[in-house]
N, C-alpha and C positions, 0 to 999 in steps of 0.2 A: 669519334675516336679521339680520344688524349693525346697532343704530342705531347715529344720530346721537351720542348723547353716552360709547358705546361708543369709536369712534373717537377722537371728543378725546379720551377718558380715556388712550389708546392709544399717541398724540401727543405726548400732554403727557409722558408714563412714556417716550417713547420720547428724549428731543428732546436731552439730554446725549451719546447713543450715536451714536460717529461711522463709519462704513463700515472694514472691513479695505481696507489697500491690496493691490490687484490684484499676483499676481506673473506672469513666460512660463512659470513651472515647470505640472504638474501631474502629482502621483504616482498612478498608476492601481497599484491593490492587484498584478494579475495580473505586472506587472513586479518590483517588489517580489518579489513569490513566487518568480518564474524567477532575480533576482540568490539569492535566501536557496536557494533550491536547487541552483543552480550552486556555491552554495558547499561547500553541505552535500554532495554529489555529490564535489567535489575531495578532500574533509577524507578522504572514506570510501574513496576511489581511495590513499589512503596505506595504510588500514586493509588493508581486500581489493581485489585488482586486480579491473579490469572484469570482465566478459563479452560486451561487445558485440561485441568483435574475437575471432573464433578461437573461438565456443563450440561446444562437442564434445560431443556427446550418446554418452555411453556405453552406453545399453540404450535400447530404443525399448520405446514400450507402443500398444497401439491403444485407439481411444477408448471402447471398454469396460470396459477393462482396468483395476484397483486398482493404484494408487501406493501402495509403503508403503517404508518404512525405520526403522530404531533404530538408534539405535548404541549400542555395544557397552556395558553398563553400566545401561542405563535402565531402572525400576523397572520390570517387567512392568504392574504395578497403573494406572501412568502413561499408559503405551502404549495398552492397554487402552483409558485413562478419552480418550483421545484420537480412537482408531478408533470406540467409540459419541458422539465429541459431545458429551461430557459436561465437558470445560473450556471454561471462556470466553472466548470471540473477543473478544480487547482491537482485532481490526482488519481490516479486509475490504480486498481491491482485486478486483474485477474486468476480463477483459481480455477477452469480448467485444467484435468488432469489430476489435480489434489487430492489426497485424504481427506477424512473428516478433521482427522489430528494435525494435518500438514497445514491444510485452510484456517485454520483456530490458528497456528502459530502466527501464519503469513498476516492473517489478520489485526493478531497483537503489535506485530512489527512494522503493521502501513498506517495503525492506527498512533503509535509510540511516535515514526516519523512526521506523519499529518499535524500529529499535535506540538512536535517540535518547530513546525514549519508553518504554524499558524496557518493551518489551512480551513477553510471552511466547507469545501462541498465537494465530495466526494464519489468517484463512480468504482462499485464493485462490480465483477463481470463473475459470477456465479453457476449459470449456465443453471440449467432446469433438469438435468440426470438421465440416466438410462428408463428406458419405458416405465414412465413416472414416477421414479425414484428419484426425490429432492433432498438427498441425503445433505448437502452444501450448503442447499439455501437454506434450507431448516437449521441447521450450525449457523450460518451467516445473519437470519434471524435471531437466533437465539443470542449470538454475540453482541448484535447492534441492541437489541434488549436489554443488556447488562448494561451499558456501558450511560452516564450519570453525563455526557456531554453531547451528548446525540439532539438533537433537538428536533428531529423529521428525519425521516426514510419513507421513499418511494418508490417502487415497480419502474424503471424508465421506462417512457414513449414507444411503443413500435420501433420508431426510427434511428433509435437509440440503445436497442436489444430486448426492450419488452420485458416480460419477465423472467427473464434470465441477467437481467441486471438490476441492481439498485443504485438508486442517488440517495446520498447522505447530505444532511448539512449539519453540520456542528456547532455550539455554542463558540463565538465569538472569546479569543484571550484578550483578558486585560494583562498589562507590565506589571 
């Protein structure tokens, strides 16, 4: 309970301080976000072209199936330390629940973020589809195939989602 001479004291402290004037504006965060990502989204359509238009899936997998790839060069030791799990996830997206079209977006945008945020290794949560339908991971494959910075992907560990996830590692930025 507040007293009485709480209040005055409160009053008194407050009585110099005059109201902000009211503006029509009001910036909601989520808008902000969607301008700052349409940007970022633009910048990286310079860098790598989309995939939303025309993506082509070269190899299919069924959803039991291990995702893997290296390219040509990569440390065995590396690859390795990647298929057990054993580098650290600088960043997750999941895409449970998604479209074909909606995962291809999310994907562009966690890949636009990663790469702004000099990330290296990456965990996608894909999920393996309805009674063997890998409509995702096959999009999800098809994506990380494109993309010219990818340097390994792997099926995660059991203990780690199996094949209903991948680990990414990505080419190293220089300044």
């Amino acid at each position: 309970m507040i007293e009485k001479d709480d209040i005055d004291l409160f009053r008194q402290a407050m009585r110099h301080v005059k109201p902000l004037k009211s503006t029509d504006k009001t910036y909601l965060k989520s808008h902000q976000a969607e301008d700052n990502l349409a940007y970022r989204r633009k910048q990286a359509q310079a860098i790598t072209p989309t995939l939303t238009v025309g993506l082509s899936i070269k190899q299919k997998v069924a959803a039991h199936e291990v995702m893997h790839y290296a390219q040509t060069g990569l440390a065995d030791s590396q690859y390795n330390r990647l298929k057990k799990g054993e580098i650290s996830i600088q960043a997750e997206l999941d895409l449970h629940g998604y479209t074909v079209e909606q995962g291809i977006l999310a994907l562009e945008d966690f890949f636009i973020l990663s790469r702004e945020r000099q990330y290296r290794c990456l965990r996608i949560i894909h999920g393996k589809g309805k009674q063997d339908n890998a409509l995702i991971k096959n999009a999800t494959l098809a994506f990380l195939q494109a993309q010219t910075d990818v340097l390994a992907f792997h099926s995660a560990p059991p203990k780690m989602g199996g094949t209903g996830v991948v680990l990414v590692l990505l080419k190293r930025y220089s300044p």
